[in-house]
C-alpha positions in Angstrom: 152.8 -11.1 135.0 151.9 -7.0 134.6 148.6 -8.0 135.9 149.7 -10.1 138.9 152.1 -7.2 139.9 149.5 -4.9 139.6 147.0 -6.6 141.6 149.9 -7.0 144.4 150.6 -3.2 144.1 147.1 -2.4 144.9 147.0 -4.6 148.0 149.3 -3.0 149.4 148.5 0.5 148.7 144.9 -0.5 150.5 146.7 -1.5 153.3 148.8 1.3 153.7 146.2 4.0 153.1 144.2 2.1 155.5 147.5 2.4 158.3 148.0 5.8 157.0 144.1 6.8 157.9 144.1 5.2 160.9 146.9 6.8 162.5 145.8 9.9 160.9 142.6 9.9 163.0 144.3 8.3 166.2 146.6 11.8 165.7 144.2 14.1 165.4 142.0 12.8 168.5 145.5 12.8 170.3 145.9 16.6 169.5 142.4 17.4 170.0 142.3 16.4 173.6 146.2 17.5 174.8 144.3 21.2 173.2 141.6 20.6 175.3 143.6 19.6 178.2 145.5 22.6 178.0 142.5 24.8 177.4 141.2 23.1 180.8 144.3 24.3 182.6 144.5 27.6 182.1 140.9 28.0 181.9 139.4 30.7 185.0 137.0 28.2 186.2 139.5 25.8 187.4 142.2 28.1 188.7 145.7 25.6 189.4 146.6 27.4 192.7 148.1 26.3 195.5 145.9 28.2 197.7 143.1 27.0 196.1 144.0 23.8 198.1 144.9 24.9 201.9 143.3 23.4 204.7 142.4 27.3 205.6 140.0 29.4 204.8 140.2 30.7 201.4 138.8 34.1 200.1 138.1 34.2 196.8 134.9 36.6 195.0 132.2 34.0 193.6 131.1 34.2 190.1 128.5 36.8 189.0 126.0 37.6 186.6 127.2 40.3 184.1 124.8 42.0 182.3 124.7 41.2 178.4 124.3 44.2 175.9 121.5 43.3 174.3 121.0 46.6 172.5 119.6 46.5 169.4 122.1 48.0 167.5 124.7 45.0 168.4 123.9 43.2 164.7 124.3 46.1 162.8 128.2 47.2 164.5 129.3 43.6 164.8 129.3 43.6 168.2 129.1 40.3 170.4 126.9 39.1 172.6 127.8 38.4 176.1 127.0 35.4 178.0 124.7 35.6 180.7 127.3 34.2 183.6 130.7 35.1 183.7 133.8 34.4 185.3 134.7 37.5 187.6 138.8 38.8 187.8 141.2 36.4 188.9 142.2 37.3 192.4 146.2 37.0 192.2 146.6 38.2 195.8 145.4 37.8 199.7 146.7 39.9 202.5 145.0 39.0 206.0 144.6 42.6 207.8 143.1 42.7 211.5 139.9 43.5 210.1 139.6 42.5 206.8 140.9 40.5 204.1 142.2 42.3 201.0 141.9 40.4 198.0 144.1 41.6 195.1 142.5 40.9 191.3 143.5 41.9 187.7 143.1 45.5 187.0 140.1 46.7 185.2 138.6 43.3 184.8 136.0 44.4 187.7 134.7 48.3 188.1 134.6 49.3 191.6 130.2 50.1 190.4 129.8 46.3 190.4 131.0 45.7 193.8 127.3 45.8 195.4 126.8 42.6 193.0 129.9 40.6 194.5 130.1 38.3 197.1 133.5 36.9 199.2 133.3 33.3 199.4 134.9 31.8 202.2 135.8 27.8 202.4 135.8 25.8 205.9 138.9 24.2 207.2 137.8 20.7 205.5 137.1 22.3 202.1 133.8 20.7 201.8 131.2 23.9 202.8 131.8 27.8 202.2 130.4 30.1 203.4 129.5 33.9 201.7 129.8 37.8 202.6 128.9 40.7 200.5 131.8 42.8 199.4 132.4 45.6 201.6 131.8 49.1 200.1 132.8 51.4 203.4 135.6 52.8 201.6 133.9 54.7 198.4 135.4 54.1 195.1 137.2 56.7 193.4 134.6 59.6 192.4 135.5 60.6 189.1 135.4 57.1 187.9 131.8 57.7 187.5 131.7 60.7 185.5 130.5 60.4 181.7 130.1 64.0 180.6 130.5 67.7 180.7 128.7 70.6 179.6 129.9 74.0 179.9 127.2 77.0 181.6 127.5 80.5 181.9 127.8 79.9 185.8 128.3 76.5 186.6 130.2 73.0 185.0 127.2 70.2 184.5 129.0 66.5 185.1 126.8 64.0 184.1 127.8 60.6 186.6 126.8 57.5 186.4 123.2 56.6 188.7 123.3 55.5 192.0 127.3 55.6 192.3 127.4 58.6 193.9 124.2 59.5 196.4 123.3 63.1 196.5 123.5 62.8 200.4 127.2 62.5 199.7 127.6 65.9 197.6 129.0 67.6 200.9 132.2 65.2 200.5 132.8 65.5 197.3 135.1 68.3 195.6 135.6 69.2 191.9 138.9 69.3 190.5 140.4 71.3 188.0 143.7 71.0 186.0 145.5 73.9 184.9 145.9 74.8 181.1 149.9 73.0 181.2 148.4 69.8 182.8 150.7 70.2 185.5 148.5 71.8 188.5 145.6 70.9 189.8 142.9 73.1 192.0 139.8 71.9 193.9 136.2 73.4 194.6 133.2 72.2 196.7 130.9 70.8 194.3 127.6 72.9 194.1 124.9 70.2 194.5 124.0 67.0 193.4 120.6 65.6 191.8 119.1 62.5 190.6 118.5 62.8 186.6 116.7 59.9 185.2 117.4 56.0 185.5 120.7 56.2 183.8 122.3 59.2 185.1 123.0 61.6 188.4 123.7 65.0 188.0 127.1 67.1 190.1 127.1 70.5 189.6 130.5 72.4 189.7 131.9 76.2 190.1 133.4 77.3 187.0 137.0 76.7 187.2 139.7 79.7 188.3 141.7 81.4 185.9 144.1 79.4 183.6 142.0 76.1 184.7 140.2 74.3 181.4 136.6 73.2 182.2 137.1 70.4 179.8 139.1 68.3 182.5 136.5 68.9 185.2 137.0 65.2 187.9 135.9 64.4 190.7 137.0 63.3 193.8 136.1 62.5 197.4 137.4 65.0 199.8 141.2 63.4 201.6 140.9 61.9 198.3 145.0 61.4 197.0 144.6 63.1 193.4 147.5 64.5 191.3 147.1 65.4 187.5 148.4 61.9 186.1 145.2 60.9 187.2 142.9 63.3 184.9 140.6 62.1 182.6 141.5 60.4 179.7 138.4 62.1 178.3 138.9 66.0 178.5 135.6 67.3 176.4 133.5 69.7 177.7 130.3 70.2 175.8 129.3 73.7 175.4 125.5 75.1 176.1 125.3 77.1 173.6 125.4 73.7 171.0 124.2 70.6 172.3 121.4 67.8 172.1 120.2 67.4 175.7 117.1 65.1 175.6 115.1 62.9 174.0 111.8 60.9 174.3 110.1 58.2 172.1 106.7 59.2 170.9 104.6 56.1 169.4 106.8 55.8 166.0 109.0 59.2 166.4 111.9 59.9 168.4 111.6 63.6 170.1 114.8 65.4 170.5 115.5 68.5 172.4 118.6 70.8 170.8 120.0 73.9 172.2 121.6 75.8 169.2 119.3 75.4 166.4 118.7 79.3 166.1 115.8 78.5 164.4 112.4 81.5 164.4 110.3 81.1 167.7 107.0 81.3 167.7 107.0 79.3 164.3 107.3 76.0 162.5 110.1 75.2 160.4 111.4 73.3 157.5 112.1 70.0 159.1 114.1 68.4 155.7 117.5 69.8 156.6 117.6 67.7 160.0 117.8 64.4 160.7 118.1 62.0 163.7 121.2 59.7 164.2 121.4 56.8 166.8 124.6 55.2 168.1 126.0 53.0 171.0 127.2 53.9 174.5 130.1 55.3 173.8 130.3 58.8 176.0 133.7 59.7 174.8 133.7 60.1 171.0 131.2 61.8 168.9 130.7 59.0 166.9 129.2 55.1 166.9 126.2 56.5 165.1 124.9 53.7 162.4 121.2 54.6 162.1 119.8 57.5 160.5 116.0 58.7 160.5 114.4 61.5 158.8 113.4 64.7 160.3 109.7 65.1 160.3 108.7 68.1 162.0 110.6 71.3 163.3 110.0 74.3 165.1 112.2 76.2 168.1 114.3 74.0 170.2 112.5 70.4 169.0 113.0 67.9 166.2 111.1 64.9 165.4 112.2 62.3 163.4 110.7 58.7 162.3 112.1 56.3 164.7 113.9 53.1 163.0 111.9 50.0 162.6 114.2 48.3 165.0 113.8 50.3 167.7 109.2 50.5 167.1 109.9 47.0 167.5 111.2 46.0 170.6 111.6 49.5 172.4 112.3 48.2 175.7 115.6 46.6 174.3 116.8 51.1 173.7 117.9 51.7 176.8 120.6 53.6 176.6 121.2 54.0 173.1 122.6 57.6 172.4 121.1 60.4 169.8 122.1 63.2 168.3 120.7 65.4 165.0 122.5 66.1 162.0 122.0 69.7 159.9 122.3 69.5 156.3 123.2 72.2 154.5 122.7 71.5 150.5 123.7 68.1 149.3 127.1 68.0 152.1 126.8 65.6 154.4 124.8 66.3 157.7 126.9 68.0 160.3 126.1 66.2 163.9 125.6 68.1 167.1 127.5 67.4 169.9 124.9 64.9 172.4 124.6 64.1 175.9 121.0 62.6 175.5 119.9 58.9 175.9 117.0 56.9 174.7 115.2 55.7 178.2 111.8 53.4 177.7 110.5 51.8 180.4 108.2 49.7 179.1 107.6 47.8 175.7 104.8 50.2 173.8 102.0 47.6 173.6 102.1 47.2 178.0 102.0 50.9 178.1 99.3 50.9 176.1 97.4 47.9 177.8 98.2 49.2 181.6 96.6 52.7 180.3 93.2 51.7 178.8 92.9 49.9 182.7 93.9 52.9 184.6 91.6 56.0 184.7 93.5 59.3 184.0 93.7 62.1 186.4 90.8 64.8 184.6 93.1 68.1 185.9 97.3 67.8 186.1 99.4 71.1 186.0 103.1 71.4 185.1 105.2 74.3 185.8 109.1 75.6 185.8 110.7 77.2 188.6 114.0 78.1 189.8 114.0 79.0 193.6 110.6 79.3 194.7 110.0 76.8 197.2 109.0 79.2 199.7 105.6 79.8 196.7 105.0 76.2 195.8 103.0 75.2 199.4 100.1 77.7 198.6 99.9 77.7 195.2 99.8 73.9 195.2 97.4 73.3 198.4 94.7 76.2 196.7 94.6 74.6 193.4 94.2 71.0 194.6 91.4 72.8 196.9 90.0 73.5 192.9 90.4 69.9 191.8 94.1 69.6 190.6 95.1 66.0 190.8 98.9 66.2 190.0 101.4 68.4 189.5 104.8 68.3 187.1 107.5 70.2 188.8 110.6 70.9 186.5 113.0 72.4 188.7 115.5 74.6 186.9 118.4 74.6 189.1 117.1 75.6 192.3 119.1 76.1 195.6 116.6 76.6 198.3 115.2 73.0 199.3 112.6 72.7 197.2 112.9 68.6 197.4 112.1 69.2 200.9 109.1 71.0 200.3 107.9 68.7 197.7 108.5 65.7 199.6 106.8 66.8 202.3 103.9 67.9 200.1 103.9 64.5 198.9 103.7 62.5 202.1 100.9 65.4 203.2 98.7 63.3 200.4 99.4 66.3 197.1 100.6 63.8 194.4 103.7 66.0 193.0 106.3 64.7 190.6 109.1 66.5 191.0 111.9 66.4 187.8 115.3 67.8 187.8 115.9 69.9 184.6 119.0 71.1 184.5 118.8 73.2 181.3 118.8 76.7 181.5 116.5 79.0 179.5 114.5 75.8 178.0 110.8 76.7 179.3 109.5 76.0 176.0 111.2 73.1 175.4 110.3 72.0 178.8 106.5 72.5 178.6 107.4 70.4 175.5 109.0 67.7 177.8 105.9 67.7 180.2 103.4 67.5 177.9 104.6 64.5 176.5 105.1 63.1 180.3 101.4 63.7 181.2 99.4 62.6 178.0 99.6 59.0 179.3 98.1 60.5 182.9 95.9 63.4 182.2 93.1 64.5 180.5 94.0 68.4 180.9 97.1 69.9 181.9 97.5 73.6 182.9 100.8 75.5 181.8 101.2 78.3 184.6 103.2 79.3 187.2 103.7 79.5 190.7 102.6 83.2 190.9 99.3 82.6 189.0 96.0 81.4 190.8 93.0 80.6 188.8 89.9 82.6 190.1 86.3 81.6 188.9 83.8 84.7 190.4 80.5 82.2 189.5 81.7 79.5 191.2 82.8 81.6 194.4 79.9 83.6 195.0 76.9 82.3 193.0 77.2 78.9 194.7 74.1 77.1 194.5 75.4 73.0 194.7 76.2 71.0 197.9 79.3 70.8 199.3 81.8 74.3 199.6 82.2 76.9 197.4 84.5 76.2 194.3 85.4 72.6 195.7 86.7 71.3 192.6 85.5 74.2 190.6 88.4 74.2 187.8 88.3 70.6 187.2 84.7 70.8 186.6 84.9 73.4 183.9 87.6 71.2 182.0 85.4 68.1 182.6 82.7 69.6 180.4 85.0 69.8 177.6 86.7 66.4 177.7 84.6 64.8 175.3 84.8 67.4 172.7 86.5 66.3 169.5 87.1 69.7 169.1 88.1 71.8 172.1 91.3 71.5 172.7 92.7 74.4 174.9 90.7 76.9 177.4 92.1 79.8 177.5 91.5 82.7 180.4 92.1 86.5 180.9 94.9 87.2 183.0 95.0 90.2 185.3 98.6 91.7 186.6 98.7 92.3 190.6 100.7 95.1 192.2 102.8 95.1 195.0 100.0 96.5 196.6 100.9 99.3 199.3 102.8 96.6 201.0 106.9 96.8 201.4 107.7 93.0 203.0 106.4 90.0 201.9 102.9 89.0 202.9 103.4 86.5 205.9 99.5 84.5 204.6 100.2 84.5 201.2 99.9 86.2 198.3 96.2 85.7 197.7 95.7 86.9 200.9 98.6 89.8 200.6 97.9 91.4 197.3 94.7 93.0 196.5 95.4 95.9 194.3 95.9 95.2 190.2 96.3 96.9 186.8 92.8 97.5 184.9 93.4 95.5 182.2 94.3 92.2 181.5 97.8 91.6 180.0 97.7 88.2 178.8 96.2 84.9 178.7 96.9 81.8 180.4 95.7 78.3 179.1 94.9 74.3 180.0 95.3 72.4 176.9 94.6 68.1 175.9 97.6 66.9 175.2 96.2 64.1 172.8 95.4 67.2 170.7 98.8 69.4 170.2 100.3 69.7 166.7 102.9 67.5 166.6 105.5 69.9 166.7 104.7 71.0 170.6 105.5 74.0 169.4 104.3 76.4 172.4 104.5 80.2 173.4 104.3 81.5 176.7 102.2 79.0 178.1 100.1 78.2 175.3 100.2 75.4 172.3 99.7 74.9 169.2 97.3 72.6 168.1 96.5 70.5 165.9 94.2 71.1 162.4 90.7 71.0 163.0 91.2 71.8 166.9 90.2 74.6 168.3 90.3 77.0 171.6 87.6 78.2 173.9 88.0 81.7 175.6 86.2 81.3 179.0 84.4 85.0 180.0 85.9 86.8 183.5 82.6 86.1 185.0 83.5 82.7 184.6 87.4 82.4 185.5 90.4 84.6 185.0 93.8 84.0 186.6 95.6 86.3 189.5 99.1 86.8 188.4 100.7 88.3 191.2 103.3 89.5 189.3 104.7 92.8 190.6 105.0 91.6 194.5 107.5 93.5 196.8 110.6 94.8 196.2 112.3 91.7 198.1 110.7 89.2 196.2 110.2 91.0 192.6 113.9 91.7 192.5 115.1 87.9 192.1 113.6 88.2 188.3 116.4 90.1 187.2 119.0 86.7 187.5 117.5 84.2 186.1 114.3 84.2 183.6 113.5 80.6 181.9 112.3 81.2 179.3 114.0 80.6 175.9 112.7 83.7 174.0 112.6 86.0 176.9 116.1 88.3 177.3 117.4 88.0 181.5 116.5 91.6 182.8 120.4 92.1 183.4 120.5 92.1 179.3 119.9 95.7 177.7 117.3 93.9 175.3 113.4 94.1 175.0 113.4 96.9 177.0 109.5 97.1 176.1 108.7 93.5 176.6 105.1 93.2 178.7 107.8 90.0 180.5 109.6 93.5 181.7 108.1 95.7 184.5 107.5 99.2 182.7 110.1 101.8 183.6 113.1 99.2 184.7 116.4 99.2 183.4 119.0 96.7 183.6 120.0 96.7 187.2 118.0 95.5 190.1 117.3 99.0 191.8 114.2 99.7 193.7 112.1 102.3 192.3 110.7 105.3 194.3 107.4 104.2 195.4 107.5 100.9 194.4 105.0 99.8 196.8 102.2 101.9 195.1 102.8 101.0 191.7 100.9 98.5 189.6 98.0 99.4 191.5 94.4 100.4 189.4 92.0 98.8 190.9 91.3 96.9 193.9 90.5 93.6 193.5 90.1 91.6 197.1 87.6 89.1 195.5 89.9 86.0 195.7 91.4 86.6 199.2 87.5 87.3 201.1 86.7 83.5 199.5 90.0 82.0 201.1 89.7 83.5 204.0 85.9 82.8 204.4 86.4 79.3 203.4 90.0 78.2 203.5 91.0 79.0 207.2 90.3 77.0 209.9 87.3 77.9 211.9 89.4 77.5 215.4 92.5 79.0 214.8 92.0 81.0 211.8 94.7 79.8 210.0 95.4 78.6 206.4 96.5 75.6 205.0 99.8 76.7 204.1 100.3 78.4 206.8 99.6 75.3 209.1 102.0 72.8 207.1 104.9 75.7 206.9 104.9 75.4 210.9 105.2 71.8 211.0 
């Protein structure tokens, strides 16, 4: 009897678990799809509008492609991919104006930079075909949504914008704005000028801002723009000059960094274990994100190198963007990081570079220089070197205000391949040759470090001619050519002779090759073209020449050979812009009571720029009128007389 009862018990419990399952299951597929329908309904892809279904044409922005981050950093913070294609903003509103339609959409769900990648989709009266315009962009986003950072000059604010949001056609509409130190006034200024920086960034430069105005809420708007202080940045930090990590460039396995503040000895190297590099994400608003850290390598002046991370050797490419800053140890604390405005920019993956290289012959002679308002210099001393075989030239402008990106484009389009590079950091020639000699290693196989006052002579070539063709065609790049296949010889080095202003008391309307013939009777210093491929890896550099690497050596060419014309002390007009702005690092403005003995100083100066009695006869030993009889034997043109420079200035 037990058993029977037992065996009826378990039929039953069979059949009810069996029940039990089954509606289990039917339960859970119920709830699975009313989740997905609900899911469906509220999803952006199928917006439940009413709108969305009028005989009449509907505007509505189509779906875009939104760039994923991809940085190689996103496994190590977390940080989730994005999908290729995404839904855009809702739009929640349509107001039909006589000449437009205005389409209202969630705030901050689309930035006013991606409107260029939007399109307005239009749907006929039969809602079967639509139709597409791009989004108009006549009325300019607000300015200062664009700006990313600040940094703080002796003379001038540095914003740092976004690139290609704001053209540097437009600069004459734009105005800086300042609010004052209670947060409740606001001022505007004309901003200075606008450049391009590199592919990431523009660069707006601003007046310092009136009394009782902070520089650290610097904005931007377009002029008629509506602006009152409830609109100031959210991010008010203004990054001072005189501490601050403003570049960087990958070098092979090492990251190169470029920090203003280090105080470390010029002119030597230094201990390079109490630095170390630190790489973060985009964010431009915090001094923080960082979550990879390299060792320092090498140190000396204004540049650190540091072993790049593995990640980043690998897929290089995949860096863009990905900030950098150094940290300064001081015993066993933790590093202390400098404030950064730099960015990692590659181009290319490593091994392409590499590839594209090996196929494309480098240039034998390139020259790179720094200059801050001297356009009305660069068409000579650019058209006679190329006459001596220069095949490109490195331009970092420092700042300059007199059209020089005129001048070089026309140079450009005249057939003179110059690259012309905004650098906005003052007093950073050193680091700057630094920059450029990185930059032209891939494309040269000599680069000269001179400037714009400084013309390479070569007496053999000139007048003890004896090969077909003119007289020192070429001549320069020839002597370097000898030495490029020297495992040893790494920089030539030449005399260089110090001009006067030469009797004259206005500028010299051919030139100053032409103009000044009178010099000192010794030479003063040197100046030098170096390989690239053979600088220590330091860069460390002093007035225009390197250090290089062990086991490389330097060649001292004789004067009979080549020596350079510096044209140093010109006329009082022109010699007189020295004393506001030098740009070199080590070398003390003229305005500052320091160095008074420096050979960078003219003898007998003080600290004010005050003409001398008889400035036009000083400076003046011996005359020297070798280099201007060659150009004007074999530079000018036979009909009219006239030299090159002089013919393209009167175009």
């Amino acid at each position: 009897m037990d058993s029977e009862q037992r065996r009826k018990r378990k039929r039953l419990g069979k059949i009810y678990c069996s029940k039990a399952q089954s509606f289990s299951l039917r339960s859970l597929i119920l709830c699975l799809s009313f989740f997905v329908f609900l899911l469906f309904l509220s999803s952006d892809r199928v917006p439940i509008n009413p709108a969305s279904f009028r005989p009449v044409i509907s505007t509505a922005p189509t779906f875009f492609l939104l760039q994923s981050s991809n940085s190689i950093l996103d496994p190590l913070t977390g940080r989730r991919q994005t999908t290729s294609s995404s839904s855009p903003a809702r739009v929640v509103g349509r107001v039909l104006f006589p000449d437009q339609v205005l389409l209202l959409v969630v705030a901050n769900t689309i930035r006013p930079a991606q409107a260029d990648r939007l399109d307005c989709v239009y749907l006929d009266d039969n809602g079967s075909n639509f139709a597409s315009r791009p989004v108009d962009r006549s009325v300019p986003a607000s300015a200062g949504e664009f700006l990313l950072r600040r940094v703080l000059f002796p003379d001038q604010v540095l914003l740092l914008v976004v690139a290609n949001t704001i053209r540097p056609a437009q600069a004459d509409r734009l105005d800086c704005v300042y609010l004052d130190d209670n947060g409740s006034n606001f001022a505007s200024r004309p901003v200075l000028s606008m450049d391009g920086y590199d592919k990431f960034r523009s660069i707006v430069r601003c007046p310092l801002p009136p009394a009782n105005f902070s520089p650290a809420a610097v904005d931007l708007r377009w002029r008629g723009e509506y602006w009152q202080p409830s609109r100031a940045p959210v991010n008010q930090t203004v990054n001072s000059w005189d501490k601050l990590v403003y570049e960087a460039a990958i070098d092979g396995g090492t990251m190169v960094v470029f920090v203003k503040g280090l105080n470390l000895r010029h002119h030597r190297k230094s201990d390079p274990s109490q630095f170390s590099c630190h790489f973060g994400l985009r964010n431009w608003d915090k001094e923080e994100g960082f979550v990879l850290t390299t060792p320092a390598i090498t140190a000396a002046q204004e540049v650190i190198r540091c072993v790049l991370p593995r990640s980043i050797q690998i897929i290089p490419h995949k860096a863009h963007g990905i900030r950098v800053t150094i940290g300064h140890s001081v015993g066993a604390n933790s590093p202390i990081l400098f404030p950064s405005v730099a960015r990692i920019y590659s181009s290319k993956p490593r091994e392409l570079k590499v590839k594209n290289n090996r196929n494309k012959k480098k240039h034998e002679l390139c020259v790179c220089t720094m200059v801050w308002n001297q356009a009305s210099a660069l068409r000579e001393w650019i058209m006679y070197h190329a006459w001596l075989g220069v095949e490109k030239w490195f331009i970092y402008d420092n700042n300059s205000d007199d059209g020089i990106e005129q001048v070089v484009q026309e140079l450009d389009v005249q057939g003179f391949n110059v690259s012309r590079l905004a650098w906005p950091w003052i007093k950073t020639q050193e680091a700057g040759f630094s920059h450029c000699a990185l930059r032209a290693r891939e494309e040269c196989n000599w680069v000269g470090f001179f400037d714009v006052d400084e013309f390479f002579y070569l007496p053999r070539a000139f007048h003890h001619y004896r090969g077909p063709g003119s007289p020192g065609q070429n001549a320069l790049r020839d002597l370097v050519a000898n030495f490029s296949s020297s495992s040893s010889i790494g920089e030539i080095r030449t005399d260089c002779y110090s001009f006067g202003p030469s009797g004259l008391s206005s500028t010299p309307p051919r030139g100053v090759t032409v103009g000044y013939t009178c010099r000192l009777k010794s030479p003063e210093r040197h100046k030098s073209i170096v390989r690239p491929d053979m600088l220590d890896a330091t860069l460390l550099n002093v007035v225009h020449h390197f250090e290089l690497r062990e086991g490389v050596k330097y060649l001292n060419v004789p004067e009979n050979t080549a020596v350079v014309n510096h044209y140093k002390y010109q006329v009082w007009e022109s010699f007189s812009a020295k004393f506001y702005r030098r740009v070199s690092t080590y070398v003390a403005d003229w305005q500052e009571d320091q160095n008074k003995g420096s050979k960078d100083r003219a003898p007998g100066l003080g600290t004010e720029a005050i003409e001398p009695p008889n400035w036009r006869l000083q400076f003046c030993s011996v005359w020297d009128t070798g280099l201007s009889d060659f150009v004007l034997a074999y530079l000018a043109d036979p009909a009219t007389g006239s030299l090159p420079w002089e013919e393209r200035s009167r175009m």
